[in-house]
C-alpha positions as CSV (number, residue, x, y, z in Angstrom):
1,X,18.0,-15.5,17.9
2,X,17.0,-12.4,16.1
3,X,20.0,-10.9,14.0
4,X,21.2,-7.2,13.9
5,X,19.7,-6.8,10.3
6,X,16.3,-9.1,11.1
7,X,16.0,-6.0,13.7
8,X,16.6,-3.6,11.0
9,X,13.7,-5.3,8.9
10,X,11.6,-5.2,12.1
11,X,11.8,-1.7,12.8
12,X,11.5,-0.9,9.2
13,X,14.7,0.7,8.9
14,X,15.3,-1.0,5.6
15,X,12.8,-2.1,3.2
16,X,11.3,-5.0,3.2
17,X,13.0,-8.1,0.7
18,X,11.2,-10.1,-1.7
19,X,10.8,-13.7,-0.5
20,X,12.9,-14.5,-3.7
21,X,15.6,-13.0,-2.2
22,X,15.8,-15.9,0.6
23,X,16.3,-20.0,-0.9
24,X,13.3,-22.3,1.0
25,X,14.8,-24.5,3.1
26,X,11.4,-26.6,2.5
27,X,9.0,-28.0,0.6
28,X,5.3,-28.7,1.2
29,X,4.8,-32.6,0.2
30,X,3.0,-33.3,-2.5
31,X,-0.7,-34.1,-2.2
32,X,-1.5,-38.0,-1.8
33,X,-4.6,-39.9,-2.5
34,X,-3.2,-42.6,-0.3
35,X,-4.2,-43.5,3.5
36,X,-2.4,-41.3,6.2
37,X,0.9,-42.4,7.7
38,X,4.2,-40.4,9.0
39,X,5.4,-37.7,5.8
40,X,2.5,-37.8,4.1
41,X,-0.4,-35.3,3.6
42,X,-3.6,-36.3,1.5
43,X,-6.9,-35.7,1.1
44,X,-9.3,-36.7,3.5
45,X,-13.3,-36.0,4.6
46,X,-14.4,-36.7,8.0
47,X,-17.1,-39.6,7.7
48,X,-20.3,-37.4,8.3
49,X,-19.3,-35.6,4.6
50,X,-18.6,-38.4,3.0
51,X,-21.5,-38.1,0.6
52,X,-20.3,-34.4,-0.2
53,X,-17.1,-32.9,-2.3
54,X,-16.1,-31.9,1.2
55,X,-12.6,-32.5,2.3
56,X,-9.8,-31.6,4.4
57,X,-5.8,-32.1,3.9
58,X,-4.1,-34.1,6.5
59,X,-0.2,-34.1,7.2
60,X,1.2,-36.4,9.9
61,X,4.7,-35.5,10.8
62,X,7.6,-37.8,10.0
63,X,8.4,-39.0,13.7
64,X,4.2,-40.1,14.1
65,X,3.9,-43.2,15.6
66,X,0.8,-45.0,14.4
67,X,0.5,-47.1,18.2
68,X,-1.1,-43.7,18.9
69,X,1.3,-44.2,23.1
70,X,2.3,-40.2,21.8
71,X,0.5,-37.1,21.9
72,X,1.1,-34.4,19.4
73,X,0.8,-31.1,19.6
74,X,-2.0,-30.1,16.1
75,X,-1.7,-27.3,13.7
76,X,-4.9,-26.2,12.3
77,X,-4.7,-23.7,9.5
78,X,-7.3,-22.3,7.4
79,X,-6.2,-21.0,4.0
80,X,-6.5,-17.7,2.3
81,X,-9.2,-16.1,-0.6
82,X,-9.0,-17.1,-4.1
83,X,-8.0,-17.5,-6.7
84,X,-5.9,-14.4,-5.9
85,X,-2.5,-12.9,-7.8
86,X,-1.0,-9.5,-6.9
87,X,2.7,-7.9,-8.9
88,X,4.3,-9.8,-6.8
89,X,3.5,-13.1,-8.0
90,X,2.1,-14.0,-4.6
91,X,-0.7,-16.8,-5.2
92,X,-3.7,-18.1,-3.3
93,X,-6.1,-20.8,-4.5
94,X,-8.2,-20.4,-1.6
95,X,-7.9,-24.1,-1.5
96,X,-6.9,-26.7,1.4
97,X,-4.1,-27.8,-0.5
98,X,-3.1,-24.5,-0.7
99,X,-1.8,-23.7,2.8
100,X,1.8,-23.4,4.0
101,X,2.0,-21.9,7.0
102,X,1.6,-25.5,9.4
103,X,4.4,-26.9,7.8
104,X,7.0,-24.2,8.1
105,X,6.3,-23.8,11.1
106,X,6.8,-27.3,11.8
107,X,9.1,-28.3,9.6
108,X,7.1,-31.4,8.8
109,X,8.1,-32.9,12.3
110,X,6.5,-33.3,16.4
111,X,2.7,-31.4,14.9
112,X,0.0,-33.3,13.6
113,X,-1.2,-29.9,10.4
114,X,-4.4,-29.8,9.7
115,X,-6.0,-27.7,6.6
116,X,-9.7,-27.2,7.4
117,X,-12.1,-26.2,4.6
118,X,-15.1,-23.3,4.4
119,X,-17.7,-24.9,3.5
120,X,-20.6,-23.6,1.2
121,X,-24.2,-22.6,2.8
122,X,-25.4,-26.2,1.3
123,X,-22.5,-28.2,3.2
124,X,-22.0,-30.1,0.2
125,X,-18.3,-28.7,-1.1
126,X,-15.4,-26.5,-0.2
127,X,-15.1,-23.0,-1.1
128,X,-12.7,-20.8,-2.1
129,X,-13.9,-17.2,-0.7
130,X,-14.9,-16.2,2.5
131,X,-17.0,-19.1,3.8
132,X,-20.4,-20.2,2.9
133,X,-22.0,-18.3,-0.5
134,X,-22.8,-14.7,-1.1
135,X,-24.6,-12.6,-0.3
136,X,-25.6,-14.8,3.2
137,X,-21.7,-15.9,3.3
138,X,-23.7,-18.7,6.1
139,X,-20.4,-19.7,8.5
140,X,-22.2,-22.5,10.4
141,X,-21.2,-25.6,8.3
142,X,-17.9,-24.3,8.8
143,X,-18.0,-24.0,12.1
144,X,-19.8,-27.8,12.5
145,X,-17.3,-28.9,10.5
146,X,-14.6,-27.5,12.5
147,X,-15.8,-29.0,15.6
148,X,-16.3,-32.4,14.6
149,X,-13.3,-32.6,12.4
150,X,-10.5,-32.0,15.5
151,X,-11.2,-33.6,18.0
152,X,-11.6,-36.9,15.4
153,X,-8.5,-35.9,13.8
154,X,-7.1,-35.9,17.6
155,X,-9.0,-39.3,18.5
156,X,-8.0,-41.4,15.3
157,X,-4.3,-40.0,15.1
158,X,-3.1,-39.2,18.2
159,X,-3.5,-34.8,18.7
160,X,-3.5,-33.9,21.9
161,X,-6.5,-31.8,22.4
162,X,-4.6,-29.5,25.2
163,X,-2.1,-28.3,22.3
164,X,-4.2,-27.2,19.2
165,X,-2.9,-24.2,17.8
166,X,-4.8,-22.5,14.5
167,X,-3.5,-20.2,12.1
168,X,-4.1,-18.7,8.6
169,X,-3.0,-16.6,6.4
170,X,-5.2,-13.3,4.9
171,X,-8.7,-14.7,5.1
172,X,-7.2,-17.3,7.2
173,X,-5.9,-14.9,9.8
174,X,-9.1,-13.1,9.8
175,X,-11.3,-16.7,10.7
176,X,-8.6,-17.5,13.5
177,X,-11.1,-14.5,15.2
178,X,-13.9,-14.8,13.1
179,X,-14.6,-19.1,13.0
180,X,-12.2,-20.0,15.8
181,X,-13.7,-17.2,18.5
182,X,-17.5,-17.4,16.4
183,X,-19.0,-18.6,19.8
184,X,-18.0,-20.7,23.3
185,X,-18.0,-24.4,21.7
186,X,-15.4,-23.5,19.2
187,X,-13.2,-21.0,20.9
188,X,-13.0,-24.4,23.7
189,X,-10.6,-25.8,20.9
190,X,-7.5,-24.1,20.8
191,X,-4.7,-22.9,23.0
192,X,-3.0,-20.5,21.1
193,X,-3.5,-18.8,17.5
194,X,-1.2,-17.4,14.8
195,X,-3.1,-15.3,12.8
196,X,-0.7,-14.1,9.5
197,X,-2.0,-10.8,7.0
198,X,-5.0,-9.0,8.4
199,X,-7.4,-9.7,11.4
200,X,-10.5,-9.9,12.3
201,X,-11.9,-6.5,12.7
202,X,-9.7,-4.2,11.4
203,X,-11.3,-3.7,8.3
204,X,-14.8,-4.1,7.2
205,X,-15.3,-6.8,4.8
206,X,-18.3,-8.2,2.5
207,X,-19.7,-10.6,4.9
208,X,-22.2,-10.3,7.7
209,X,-20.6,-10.0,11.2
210,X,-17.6,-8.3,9.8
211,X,-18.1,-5.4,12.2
212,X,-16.1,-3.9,14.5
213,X,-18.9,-4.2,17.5
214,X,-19.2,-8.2,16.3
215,X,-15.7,-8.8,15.9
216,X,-14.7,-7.2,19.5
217,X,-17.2,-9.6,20.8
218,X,-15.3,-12.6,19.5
219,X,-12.0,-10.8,20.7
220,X,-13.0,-11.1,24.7
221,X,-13.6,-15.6,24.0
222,X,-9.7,-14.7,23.7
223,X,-9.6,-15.1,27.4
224,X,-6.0,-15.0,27.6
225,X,-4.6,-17.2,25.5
226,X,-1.3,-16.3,23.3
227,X,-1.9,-14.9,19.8
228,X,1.8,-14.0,17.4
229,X,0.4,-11.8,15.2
230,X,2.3,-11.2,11.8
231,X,1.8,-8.8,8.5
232,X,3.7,-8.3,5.9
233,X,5.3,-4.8,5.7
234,X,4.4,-2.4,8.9
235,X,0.4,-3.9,8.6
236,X,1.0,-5.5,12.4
237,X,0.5,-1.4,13.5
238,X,-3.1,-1.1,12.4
239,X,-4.0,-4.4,14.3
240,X,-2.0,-3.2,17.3
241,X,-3.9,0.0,17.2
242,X,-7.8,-2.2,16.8
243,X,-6.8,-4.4,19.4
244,X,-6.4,-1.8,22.0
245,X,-9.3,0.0,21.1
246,X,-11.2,-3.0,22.1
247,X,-10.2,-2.2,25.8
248,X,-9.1,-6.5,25.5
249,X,-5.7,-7.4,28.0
250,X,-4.3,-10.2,26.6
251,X,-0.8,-12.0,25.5
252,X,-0.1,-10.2,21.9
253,X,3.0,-10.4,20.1
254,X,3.3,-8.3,16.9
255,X,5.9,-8.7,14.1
256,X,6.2,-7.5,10.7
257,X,7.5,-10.9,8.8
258,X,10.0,-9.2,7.3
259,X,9.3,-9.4,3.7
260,X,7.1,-7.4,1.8
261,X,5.2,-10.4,0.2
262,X,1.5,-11.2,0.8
263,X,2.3,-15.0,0.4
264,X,2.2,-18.0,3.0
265,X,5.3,-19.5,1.7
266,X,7.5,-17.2,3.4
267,X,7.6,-19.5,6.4
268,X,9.1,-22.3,4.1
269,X,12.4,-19.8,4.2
270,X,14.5,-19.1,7.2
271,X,14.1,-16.1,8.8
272,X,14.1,-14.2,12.6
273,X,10.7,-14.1,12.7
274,X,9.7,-17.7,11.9
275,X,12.3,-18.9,14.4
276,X,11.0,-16.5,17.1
277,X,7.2,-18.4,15.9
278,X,8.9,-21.7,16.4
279,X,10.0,-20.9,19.8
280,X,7.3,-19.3,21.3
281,X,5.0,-22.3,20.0
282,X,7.5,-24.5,21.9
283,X,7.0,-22.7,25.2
284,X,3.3,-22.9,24.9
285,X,3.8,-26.7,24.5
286,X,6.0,-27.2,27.5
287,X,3.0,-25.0,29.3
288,X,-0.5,-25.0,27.7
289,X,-1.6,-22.8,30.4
């Protein structure tokens, strides 16, 4: 339920806190070198990379069941540019690792999270901006990766392929569009997205395809499915205003976070609009349609 004063923050009527200003009621785990099993996340490469410093990170919630009898729902999440530091103190390694948004919005329970790399125009590592190298900034080991590495993920652990949601934060929201719509095979993947700090076509960026003409064509693989949509600040208006401009119908629900932090870990503290996330992810679970 969304309080009187997380409607205030909403409609902007009072400015925006500092994350600081709210205690985390989680923690991401720690990062394992150990094999996968319930509460752990570690490092991982799907078997095709493993001759490369390729490598994903792999959470399996607490109440996993190895016999594999249960299906869970999968978070992907694709992490933001880095390094990156603004006056806030908000951080972004650009890494796997990095990534927060699958677990608070799980909690660390029911979702298989999955942190998916960009990999570099060689295929042989991860990067930490944009995807591929510049000036090319080459997507398709990224997307190869992409589609290999879920439905194995859903095969060897149990994800049920009918409820993959992806999200990201900053460069990650943009590739939920950009990589996760990039053309019919990929865009097959998921059944809802969660796209958090800027979006794919909005703004021009340094990469090829970053256009508004290339990025409404991604837009209309949509075909239908639910995309939350969150900024920090009142950023959720200029999306608003792109995505009707592409003409696109579609199940869109906007919301400032709340805070006025550029920062992932906001969804490892309570607030209105994570709990409105959690609930509208739970709905799409009890209906994947």
């Amino acid at each position: 339920m969304i309080t009187f004063q997380g409607l205030l923050l909403l409609t902007g009527i009072v400015a925006a806190p500092s994350i600081s200003s709210v205690k985390a009621d989680l923690k991401v785990p720690s990062l394992q070198t150990a094999n996968p099993a319930a509460t752990k996340r570690v490092k991982q490469t799907h078997p095709d990379w493993k001759d490369t410093r390729v490598y994903h990170v792999l959470h399996l919630p607490g109440d996993w069941n190895p016999d594999r009898k249960q299906k869970y729902p999968v978070i992907v999440e694709y992490a933001g540019n880095g390094p990156y530091q603004n006056k806030y103190g908000d951080k972004s390694s650009g890494h796997p690792e990095g990534s927060k948004m699958g677990y608070g919005l799980s909690g660390g329970q029911e979702f298989i999270w999955l942190c998916l790399p960009y990999l570099s125009n060689d295929g042989q590592g991860n990067v930490t901006n944009w995807w591929g190298n510049k000036p090319k900034y080459n997507p398709a080991n990224t997307l190869t990766y992409a589609k290999k590495t879920v439905p194995w993920i859903c095969r060897k652990y149990g994800g049920d392929t009918e409820k993959v949601f992806i999200c990201g934060f900053s460069r990650g929201a943009i590739a939920c569009n950009f990589i996760g719509l990039y053309d019919d095979d990929i865009a097959k993947l998921w059944c809802a997205f969660l796209p958090y700090s800027h979006y794919d076509g909005v703004r021009h960026w340094s990469y090829p395809g970053a256009d508004r003409q290339s990025a409404k064509s991604r837009i209309h693989r949509l075909e239908g499915r639910p995309q939350f949509i969150t900024h920090e600040n009142d950023g959720v208006d200029a999306t608003r205003k792109w995505i009707g401009e592409t003409g696109v119908k579609g199940d869109f629900t906007f919301r400032p976070t709340g805070f006025r932090n550029h920062n992932d870990a906001w969804l490892l503290r309570p607030s209105p609009v994570r709990e409105e996330m959690r609930n509208w992810m739970r709905k799409i679970i009890e209906d994947p349609r």
